[in-house]
C-alpha positions in Angstrom: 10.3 -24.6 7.5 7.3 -22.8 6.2 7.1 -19.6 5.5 4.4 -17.3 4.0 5.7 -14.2 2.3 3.1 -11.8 1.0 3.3 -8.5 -1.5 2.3 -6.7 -4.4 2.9 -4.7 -7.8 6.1 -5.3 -10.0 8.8 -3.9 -7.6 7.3 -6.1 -4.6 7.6 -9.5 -7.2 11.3 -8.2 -7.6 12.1 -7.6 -4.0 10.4 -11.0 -3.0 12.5 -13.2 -5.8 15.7 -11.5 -4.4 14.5 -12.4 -0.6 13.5 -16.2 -0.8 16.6 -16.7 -3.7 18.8 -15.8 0.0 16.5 -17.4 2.2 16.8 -20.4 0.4 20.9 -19.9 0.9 20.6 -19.4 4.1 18.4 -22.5 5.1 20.5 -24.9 2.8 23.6 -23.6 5.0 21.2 -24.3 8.3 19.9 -27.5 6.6 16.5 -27.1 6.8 14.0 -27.6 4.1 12.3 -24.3 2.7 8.8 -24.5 1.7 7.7 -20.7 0.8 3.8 -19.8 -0.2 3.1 -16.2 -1.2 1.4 -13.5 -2.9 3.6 -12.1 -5.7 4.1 -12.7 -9.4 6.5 -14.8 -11.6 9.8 -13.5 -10.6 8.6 -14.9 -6.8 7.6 -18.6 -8.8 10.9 -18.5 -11.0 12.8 -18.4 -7.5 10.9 -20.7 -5.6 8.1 -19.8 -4.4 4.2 -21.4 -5.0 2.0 -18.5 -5.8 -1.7 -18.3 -3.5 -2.9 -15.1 -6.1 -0.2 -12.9 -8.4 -0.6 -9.7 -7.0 2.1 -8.1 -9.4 -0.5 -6.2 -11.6 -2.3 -5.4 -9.1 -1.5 -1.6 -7.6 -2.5 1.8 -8.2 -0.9 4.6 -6.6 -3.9 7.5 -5.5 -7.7 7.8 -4.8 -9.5 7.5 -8.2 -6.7 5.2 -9.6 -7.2 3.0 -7.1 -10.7 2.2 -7.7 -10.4 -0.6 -10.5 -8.4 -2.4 -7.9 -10.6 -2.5 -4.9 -12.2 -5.3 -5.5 -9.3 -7.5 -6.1 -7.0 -6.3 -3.5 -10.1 -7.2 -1.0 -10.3 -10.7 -2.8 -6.3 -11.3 -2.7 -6.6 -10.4 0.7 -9.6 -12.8 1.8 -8.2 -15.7 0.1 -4.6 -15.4 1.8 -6.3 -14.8 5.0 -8.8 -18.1 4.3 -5.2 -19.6 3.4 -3.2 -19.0 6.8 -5.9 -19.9 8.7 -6.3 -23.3 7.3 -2.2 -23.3 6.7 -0.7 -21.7 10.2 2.9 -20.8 8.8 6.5 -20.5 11.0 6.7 -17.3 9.4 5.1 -14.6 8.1 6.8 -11.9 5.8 5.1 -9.1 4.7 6.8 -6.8 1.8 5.4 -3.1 1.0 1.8 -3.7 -0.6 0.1 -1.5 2.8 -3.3 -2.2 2.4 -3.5 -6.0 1.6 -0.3 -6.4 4.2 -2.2 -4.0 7.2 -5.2 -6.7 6.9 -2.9 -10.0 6.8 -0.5 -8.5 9.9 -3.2 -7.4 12.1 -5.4 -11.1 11.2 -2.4 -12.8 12.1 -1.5 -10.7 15.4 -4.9 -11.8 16.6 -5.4 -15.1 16.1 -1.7 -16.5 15.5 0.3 -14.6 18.0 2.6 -17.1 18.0 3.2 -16.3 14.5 6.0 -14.2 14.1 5.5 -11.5 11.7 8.5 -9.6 10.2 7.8 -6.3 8.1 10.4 -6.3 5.5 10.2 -2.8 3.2 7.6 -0.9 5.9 5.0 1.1 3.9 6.3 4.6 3.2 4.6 6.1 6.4 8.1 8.3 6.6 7.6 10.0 3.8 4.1 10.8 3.6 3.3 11.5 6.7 -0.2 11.2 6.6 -1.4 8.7 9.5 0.0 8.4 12.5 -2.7 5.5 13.7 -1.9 3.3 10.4 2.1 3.5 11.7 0.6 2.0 15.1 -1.1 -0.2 13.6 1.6 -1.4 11.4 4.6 -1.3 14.7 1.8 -3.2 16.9 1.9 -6.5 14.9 5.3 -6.7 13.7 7.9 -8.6 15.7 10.8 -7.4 13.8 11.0 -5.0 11.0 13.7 -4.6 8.3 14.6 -1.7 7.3 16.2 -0.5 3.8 16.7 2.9 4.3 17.9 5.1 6.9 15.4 7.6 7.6 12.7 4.5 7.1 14.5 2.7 10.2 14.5 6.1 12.0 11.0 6.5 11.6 9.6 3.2 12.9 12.3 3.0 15.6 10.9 6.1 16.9 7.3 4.7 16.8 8.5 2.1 18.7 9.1 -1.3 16.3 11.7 -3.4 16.6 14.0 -2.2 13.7 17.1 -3.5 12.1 18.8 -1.4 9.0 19.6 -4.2 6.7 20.3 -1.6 3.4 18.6 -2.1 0.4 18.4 -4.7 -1.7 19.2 -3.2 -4.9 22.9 -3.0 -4.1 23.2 -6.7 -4.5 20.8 -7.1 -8.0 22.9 -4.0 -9.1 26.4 -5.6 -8.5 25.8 -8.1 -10.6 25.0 -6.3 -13.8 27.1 -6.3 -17.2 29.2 -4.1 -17.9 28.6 -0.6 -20.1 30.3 -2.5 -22.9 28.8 -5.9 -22.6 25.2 -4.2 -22.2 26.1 -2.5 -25.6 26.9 -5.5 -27.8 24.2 -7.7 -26.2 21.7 -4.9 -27.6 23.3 -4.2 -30.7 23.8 -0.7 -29.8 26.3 1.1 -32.2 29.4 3.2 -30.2 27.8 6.7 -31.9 24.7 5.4 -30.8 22.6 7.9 -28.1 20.6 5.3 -25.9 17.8 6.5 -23.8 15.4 4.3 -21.9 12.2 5.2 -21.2 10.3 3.8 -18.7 6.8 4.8 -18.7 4.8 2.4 -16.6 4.7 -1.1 -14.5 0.9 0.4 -13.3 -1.9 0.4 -15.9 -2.1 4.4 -14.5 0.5 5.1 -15.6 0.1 4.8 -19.1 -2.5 6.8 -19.4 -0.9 9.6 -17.3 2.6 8.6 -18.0 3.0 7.5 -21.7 1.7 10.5 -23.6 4.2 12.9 -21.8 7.3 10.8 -22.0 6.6 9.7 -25.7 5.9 13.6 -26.9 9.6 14.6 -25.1 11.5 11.8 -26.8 9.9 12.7 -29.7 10.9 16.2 -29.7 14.6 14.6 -28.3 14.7 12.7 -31.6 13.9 15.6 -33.4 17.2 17.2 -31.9 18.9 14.4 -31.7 18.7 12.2 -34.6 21.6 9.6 -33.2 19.3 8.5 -30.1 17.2 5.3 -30.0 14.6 4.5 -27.2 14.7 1.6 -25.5 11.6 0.8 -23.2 11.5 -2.5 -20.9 8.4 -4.5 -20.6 7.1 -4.3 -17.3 4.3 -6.4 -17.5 3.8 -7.9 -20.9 0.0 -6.9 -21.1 1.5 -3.3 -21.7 3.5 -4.4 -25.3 0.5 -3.4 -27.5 -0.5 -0.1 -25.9 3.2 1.1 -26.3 3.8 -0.7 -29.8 0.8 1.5 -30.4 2.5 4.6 -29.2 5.6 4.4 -30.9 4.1 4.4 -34.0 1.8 7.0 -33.3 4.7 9.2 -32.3 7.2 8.1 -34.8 10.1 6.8 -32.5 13.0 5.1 -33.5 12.3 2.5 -30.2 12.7 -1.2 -29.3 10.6 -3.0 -27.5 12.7 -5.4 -24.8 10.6 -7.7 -22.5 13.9 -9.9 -20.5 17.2 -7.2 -20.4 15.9 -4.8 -18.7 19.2 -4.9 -16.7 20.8 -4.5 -20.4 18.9 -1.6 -21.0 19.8 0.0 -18.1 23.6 -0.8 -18.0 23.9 0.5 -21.5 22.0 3.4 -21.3 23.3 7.2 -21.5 20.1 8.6 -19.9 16.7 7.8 -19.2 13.4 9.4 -18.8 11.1 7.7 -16.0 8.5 7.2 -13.7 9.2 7.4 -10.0 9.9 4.1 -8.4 12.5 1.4 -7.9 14.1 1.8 -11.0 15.4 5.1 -10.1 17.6 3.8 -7.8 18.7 0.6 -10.2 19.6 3.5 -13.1 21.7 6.1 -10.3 23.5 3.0 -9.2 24.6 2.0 -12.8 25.2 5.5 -13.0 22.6 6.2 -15.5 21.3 10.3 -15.5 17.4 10.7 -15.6 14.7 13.0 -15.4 11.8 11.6 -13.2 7.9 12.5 -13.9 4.9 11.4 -12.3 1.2 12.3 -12.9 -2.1 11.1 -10.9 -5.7 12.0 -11.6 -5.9 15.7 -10.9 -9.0 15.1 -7.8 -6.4 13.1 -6.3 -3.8 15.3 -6.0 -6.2 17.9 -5.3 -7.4 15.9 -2.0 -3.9 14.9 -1.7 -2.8 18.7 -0.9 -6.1 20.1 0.2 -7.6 17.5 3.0 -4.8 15.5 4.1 -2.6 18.2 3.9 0.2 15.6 2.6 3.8 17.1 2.6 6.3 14.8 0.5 9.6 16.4 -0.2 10.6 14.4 -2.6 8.6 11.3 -5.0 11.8 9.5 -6.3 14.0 7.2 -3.8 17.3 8.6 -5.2 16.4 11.9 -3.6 14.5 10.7 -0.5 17.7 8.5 0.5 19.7 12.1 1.0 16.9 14.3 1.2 18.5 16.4 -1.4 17.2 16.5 -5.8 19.9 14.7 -7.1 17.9 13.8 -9.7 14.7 16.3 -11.7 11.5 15.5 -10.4 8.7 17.2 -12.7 5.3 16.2 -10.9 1.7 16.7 -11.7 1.7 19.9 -13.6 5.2 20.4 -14.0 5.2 16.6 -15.9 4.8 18.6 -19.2 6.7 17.1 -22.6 8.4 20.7 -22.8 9.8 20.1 -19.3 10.6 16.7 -19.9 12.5 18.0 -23.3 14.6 20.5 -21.4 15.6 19.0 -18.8 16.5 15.6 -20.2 18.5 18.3 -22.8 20.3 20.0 -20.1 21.5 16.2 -18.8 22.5 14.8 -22.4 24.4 18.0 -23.6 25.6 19.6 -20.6 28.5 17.3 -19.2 29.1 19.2 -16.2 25.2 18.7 -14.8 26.3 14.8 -16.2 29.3 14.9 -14.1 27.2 16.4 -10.7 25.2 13.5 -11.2 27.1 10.7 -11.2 29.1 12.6 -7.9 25.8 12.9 -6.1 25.2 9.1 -6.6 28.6 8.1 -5.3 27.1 10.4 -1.9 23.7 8.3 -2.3 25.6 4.9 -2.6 26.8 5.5 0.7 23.3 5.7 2.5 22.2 2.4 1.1 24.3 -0.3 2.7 27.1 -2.3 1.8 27.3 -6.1 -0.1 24.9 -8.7 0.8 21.8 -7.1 1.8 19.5 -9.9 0.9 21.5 -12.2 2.8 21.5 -10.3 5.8 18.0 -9.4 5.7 17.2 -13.3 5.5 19.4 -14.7 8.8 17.1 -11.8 10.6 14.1 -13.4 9.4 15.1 -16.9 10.2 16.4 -15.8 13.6 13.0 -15.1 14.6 11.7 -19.2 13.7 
């Protein structure tokens, strides 16, 4: 069986490895033979897949920050399509990445109808709110689209896809995490030992937006809190000089860790980060953190001037329940003096601690149960 699965940026690698590591269950159990070519990075080749064009560093989130990437998302996108014309496919999964995914879905609704095409991780059209026509576009070539959270499956359902709820994904990488303890001794992390991850970037942005804020707040934490150590996983490795660079320029007492970023996390007391998928790996290790997120002023300016966007919340912990479980400081609230107090207010305070972990248990409960991954994969092969 041949499928084509195609997405983008670090989180989109990740989701893809889980998805074709179940797939590839699922088929063995079926006994067919898997063959899986895809756009992705090298968590998507460790679990099987042959790579047409790594598409994890490639991302931007905004106007201007999405310039330098133009170019290559357009190429990506033209040699896939040059690909799966050439290389008609049983299947056809698209994961997140909008732009590139919009273009492959509507090439292969035209001239492979026969193709089915299942949307797995829809573009976050139900939280921006920004085009109705792009949602039409997306519900009018997908056969079947899997949903990972509620209000997501909500959405499209009401636009008319075909939607199944599957949960999300994270719940199965999650479960199989170490342990507080074990996370600890793997790292060498003494028991008096404050350890607080910071996780600045897996978007070139983002270090230049990001970095400087987070590094001047756990500078001034370190300051306060002479016990704490920083521990910042490697995203991408082309990052490791830029913030070996920064932690000496800011004096941190920080360690570099490029394969346990699962360690990290598990042993962690608190982290400061940007918004994104690892919010919701850190709430369900029950990890407290302050969220921040910056973009280039004229794009937030447009952003809330011309299309008039209205996003409630940036990080997935809160959009899951629609509530701030967790601090968001955006744009010009992402100040190191905000960062400082309210990552204070979380390490020192252990009734805000104790809130926190209870309004996780609530967000667990929105995400699915066990087994995600495997149930999203026996709807994608139900449709061969």
């Amino acid at each position: 069986m041949r499928i084509f699965i195609s997405t983008g940026e670090v989180s989109g690698d990740l989701q893809g490895a889980l998805l074709i590591t179940a797939l590839q269950r699922q088929t063995m159990a079926l006994g067919l033979k898997l063959d899986i070519v895809a756009l992705g990075g090298d968590k998507m080749a460790a679990a099987g897949a042959t790579i047409l064009g790594d598409t994890s560093g490639i991302g931007s989130m905004g106007i201007i920050e999405a310039l330098p990437y133009f170019i290559p998302t357009i190429q990506v996108q033209k040699k896939a399509i040059a690909y799966l014309k050439k290389n008609p496919p049983d299947l056809i999964v698209l994961i997140d990445y909008m732009t590139p995914n919009i273009g492959i879905g509507s090439y292969m609704h035209e001239h492979f109808p026969d193709v089915p095409v299942v949307y797995y991780i829809a573009p976050q059209e139900w939280v921006w709110s920004m085009s109705l026509e792009r949602t039409k576009r997306i519900v009018s070539f997908t056969d079947k689209l899997l949903a990972i959270f509620p209000e997501e499956a909500r959405y499209y359902q009401e636009k008319g896809a075909k939607v199944h709820w599957v949960g999300h994904p994270l719940v199965d990488r999650m479960a199989n995490a170490p342990s507080r303890e074990t996370a600890r001794t793997s790292l060498g992390i003494k028991p008096d030992e404050i350890a607080i991850a910071l996780l600045p970037a897996s978007r070139s942005q983002e270090l230049k937006y990001l970095l400087p804020v987070i590094f001047q707040a756990a500078q001034n934490i370190q300051s306060q809190l002479p016990a704490a150590h920083f521990w910042i996983p490697l995203s991408l490795e082309k990052f490791r000089n830029t913030i070996e660079k920064a932690i000496q320029d800011y004096g941190l007492q920080a360690s570099i860790v490029s394969s346990q970023q699962q360690e990290v996390f598990a042993a962690a007391d608190f982290a400061i980060t940007k918004s994104g998928t690892v919010n919701l790996e850190l709430a369900l290790l029950n990890v407290p953190q302050v969220v921040v997120y910056r973009l280039h002023a004229f794009t937030a300016w447009v952003g809330r001037n011309i299309l008039k966007g209205s996003i409630p919340f940036a990080s997935p912990v809160n959009l899951v329940v629609m509530k701030e479980i967790v601090p968001e400081l955006l744009q010009e609230k992402a100040t190191s003096e905000n960062i400082t107090q309210a990552a204070m207010e979380l390490l020192l305070n252990p009734e805000n601690r104790q809130k926190t972990l209870a309004d996780y248990q609530q967000m667990r409960q929105c995400l699915g149960e066990l087994g995600v991954c495997d149930r999203a994969a026996k709807e994608i092969l139900e449709m061969r």
